[in-house]
N, C-alpha and C positions, 0 to 999 in steps of 0.2 A: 842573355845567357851568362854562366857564371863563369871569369876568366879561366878558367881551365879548361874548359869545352872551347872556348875561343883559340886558348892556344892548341889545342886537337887540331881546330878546324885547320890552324894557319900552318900548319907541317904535314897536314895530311890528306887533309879535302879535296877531291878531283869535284869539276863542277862541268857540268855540258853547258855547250852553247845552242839556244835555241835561235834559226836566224828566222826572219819573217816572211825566207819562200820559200817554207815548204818544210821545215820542220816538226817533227812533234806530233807525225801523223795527219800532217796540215794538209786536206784535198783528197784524205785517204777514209773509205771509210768504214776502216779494218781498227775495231776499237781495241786501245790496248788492252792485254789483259793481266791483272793481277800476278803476282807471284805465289802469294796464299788468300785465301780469303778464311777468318776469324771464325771462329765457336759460334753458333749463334746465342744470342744474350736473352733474357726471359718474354719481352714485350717489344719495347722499341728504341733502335740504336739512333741515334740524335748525331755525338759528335764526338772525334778522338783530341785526345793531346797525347805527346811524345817524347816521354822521359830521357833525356840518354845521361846513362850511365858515366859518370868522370871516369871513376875508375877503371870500368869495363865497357867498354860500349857495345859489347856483342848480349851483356846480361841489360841493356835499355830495355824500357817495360811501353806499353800504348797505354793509356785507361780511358776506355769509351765510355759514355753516358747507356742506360736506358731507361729512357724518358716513359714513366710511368708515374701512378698513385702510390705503387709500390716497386719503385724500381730502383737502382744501382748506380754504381760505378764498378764496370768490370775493368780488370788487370787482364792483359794479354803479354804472353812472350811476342817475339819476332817469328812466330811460327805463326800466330794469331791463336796461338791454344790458353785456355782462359786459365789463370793461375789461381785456384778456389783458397786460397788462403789470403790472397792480398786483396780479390773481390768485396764490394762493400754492397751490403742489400739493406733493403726496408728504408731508401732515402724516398723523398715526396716529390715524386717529378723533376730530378735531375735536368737540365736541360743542358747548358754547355761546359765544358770544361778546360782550364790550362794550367799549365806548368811555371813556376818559379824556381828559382836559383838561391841556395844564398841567404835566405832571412834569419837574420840573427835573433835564436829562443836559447835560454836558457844558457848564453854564452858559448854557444856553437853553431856553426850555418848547419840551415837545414835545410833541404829541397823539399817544394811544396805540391801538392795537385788543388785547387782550388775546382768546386763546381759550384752552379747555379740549385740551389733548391727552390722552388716554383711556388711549392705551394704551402711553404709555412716562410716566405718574404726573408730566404736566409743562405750566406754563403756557407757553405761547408768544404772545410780545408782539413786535408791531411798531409802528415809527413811521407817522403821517400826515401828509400824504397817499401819502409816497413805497412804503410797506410794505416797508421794511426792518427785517431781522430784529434785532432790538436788546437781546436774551437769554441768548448765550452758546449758543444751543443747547438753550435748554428750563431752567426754573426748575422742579427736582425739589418738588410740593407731600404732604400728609398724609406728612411721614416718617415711618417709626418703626410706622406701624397694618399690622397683620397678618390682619386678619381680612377674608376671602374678599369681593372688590369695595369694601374700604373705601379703597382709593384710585385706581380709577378714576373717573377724574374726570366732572363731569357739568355743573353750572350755575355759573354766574359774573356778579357785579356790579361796578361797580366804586363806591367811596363818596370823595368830596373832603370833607373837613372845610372848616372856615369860613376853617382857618390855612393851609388848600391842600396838606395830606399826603394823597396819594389811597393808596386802598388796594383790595385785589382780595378780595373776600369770597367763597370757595370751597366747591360743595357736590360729593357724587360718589352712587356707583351704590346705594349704603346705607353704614349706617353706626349711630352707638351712639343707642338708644332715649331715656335720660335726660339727653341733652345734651353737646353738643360736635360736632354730624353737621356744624354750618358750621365752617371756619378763616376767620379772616380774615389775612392779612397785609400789611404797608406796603410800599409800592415805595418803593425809592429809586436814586440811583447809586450804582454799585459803583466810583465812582472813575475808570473807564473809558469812561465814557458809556454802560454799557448797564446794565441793569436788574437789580436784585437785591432777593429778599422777606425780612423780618423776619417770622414767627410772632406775632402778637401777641394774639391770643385763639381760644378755643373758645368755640362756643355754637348754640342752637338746638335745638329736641325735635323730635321724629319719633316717629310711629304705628306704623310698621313694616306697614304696608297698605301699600304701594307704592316710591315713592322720591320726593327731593327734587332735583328741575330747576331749574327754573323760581325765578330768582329778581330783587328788581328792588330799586334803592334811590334813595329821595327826597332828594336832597341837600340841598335849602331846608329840610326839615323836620326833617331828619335821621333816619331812619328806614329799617329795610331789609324787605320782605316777600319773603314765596317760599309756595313751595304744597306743603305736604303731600299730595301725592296721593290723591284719594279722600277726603279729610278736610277742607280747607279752607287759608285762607291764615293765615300764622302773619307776625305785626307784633313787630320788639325794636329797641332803640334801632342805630344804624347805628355811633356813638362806642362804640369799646371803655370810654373810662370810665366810661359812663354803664350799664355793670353787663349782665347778660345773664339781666336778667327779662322772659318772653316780658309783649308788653303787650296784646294783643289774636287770640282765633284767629275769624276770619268768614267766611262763604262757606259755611258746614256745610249740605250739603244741596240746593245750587242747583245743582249741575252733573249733567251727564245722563252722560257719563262720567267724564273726571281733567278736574280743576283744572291748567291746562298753563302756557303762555308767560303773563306779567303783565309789564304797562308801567305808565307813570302818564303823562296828559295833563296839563299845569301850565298853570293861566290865571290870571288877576291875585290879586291878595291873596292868593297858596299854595291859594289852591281847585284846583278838576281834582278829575281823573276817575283808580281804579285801574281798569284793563283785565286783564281774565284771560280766555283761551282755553278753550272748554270743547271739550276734544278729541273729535271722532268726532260732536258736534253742529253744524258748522259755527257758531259763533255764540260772541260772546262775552259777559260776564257786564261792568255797569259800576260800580261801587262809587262815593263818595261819596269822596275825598280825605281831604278837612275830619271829624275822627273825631268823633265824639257822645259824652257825657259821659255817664258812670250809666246803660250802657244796656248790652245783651246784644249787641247787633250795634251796635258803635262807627263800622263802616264799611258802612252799607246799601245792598244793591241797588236801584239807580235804573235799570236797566233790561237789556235783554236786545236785541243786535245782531245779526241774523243775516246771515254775506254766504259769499261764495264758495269761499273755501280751505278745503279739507278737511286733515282732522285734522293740525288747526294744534299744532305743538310750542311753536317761540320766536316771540312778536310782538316789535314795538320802536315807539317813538310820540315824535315831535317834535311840539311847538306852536310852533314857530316861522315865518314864514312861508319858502319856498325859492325859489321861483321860478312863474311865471304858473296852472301844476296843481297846485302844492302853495302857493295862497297863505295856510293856516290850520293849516297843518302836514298830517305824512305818517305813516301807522300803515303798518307793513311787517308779513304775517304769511307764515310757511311753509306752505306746500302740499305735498300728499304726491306728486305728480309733477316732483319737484326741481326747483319752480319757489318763488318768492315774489311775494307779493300786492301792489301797492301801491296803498293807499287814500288817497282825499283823506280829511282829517277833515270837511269838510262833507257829505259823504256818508255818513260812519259818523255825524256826528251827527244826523244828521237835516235839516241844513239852518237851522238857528235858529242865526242868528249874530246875535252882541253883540259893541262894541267892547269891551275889555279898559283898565281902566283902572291906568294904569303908577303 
């Protein structure tokens, strides 16, 4: 995130604490329920990402996907009512989307929204707030791979180094079993002010049980996860230099369908919470941030949240405060009636709040 949303966080962010008995709706089987739930969008809602506003953080914007042949990237206020000027239509099967900080075009940072287009092999990036198209028309990603769905595209992170090069960490529909199923590559300016990728590593295993969506990255800790479908979440460094040895795979076993949408809740000292959707179970799975040493599950389930959206694909989760309903931050998940969800975090937590110390 871009220092100044950091320093929000570190003066003003209340964080709950989830504890592992009995928290978070844990044992209870009164699902939470949403605060609003969103417009519905034209075909099909996939996955949110969650702008917040430096300036203002009660004007932060959602921009869902609908994953269609002729589908979008809608703009939501905090109301989830759909902003028809900042909406974008006629994209080719959107699939996921997120947000950057900060990329320096034209001799000014610019906040980005970056999505997946599917079906012409391309990312498509706009600016914020305004969503203007700032890509040329689609940055052609996986060139060169020929084999059947390896570069339809599919999940998207985005990762800022400490030095401030963000970069767009890409997965698609499948892809090679031993490594190499993510690309990552650097934005930068193409001189023009608009956006151009450098290639800058392969990495990543896959099962080949399912596909690789869902993917989320810790920028404080440096660190990228994503979800093996059916298998579990796979943890490797987020820094291309730091080598592309997987460092941790957890979750094996806890989901009652696919391992789907992951976020991460951030609270004081880099602690938080990883979030992962457990698709077709209403409910999501909460994992432990902070990893554990010489253990088998590095990142342990602390508990199990059950609320409203069904077969949630992408979630997204701010701990920042936004405005008088989202004073402890906002979890956004998709619904399969092309709506999305929006949660207060004190009701996904359970309610047990603690000040957060900066």
């Amino acid at each position: 995130m871009k220092h100044n949303i950091l320093k929000l966080a570190a003066f003003a962010v209340l964080s709950l604490t989830i504890s592992c008995n009995g928290g978070a709706q844990n044992g209870n089987s009164t699902a939470v329920k949403p605060l609003y739930v969103s417009d519905p969008v034209g075909f099909d809602t996939d996955d949110p990402a969650i702008w917040v506003n430096p300036k203002d953080p009660a004007q932060s914007l959602v921009i869902g996907t609908d994953k269609d042949s002729s589908g979008g990237l809608y703009v939501f206020d905090l109301k989830g009512k759909i902003i028809k000027s900042k909406t974008i239509k006629g994209l080719k099967r959107p699939n996921n989307v997120d947000i950057a900080y900060g990329l320096q075009l034209a001799g000014k940072k610019t906040d980005i929204a970056v999505t997946t287009e599917r079906y012409t092999h391309k990312l498509r990036i706009f600016s914020l707030p305004d969503m203007k198209a700032i890509d040329n028309g689609g940055i052609p990603v996986f060139v060169g791979e020929t084999g059947a769905e390896y570069r339809d595209l599919m999940g998207i992170s985005m990762y800022t180094d400490p030095s401030g090069k963000i970069y767009a960490i890409v997965g698609r529909k499948t892809g090679p079993k031993n490594g190499g199923y993510l690309w990552q590559y650097l934005l930068t300016d193409d001189g023009k002010g608009n956006v151009k990728a450098d290639l800058v590593r392969k990495f990543g295993l896959y099962s080949g049980k399912k596909e690789i969506e869902a993917i989320a990255v810790d920028n404080e800790l440096g660190y990228v996860y994503y979800c093996d479908e059916q298998v579990g979440v796979r943890k490797y460094y987020a820094d291309p230099a730091k080598g592309n040895k997987e460092l941790a795979l957890f979750g094996q076993g806890d989901f009652a369908v696919d391992n789907e949408g992951i976020a991460i809740y951030k609270t004081s000292g880099n602690k938080g919470y990883i979030l992962v959707s457990d698709q077709g179970a209403r409910q999501l799975k909460v994992y432990d941030r902070v990893a554990k040493a010489n253990t088998a599950q590095p990142h342990p389930l602390l508990t199990t949240v059950k609320y409203s959206a069904n077969q949630t694909d992408g979630i997204d989760v701010v701990s920042v405060p936004l405005n008088s309903d989202f004073k402890h931050g906002l979890l956004v998940a998709m619904s399969d009636d092309k709506t999305f969800h929006f949660y207060r975090w004190e009701d996904i937590a359970g309610k047990k709040l603690t000040s957060a110390h900066p």
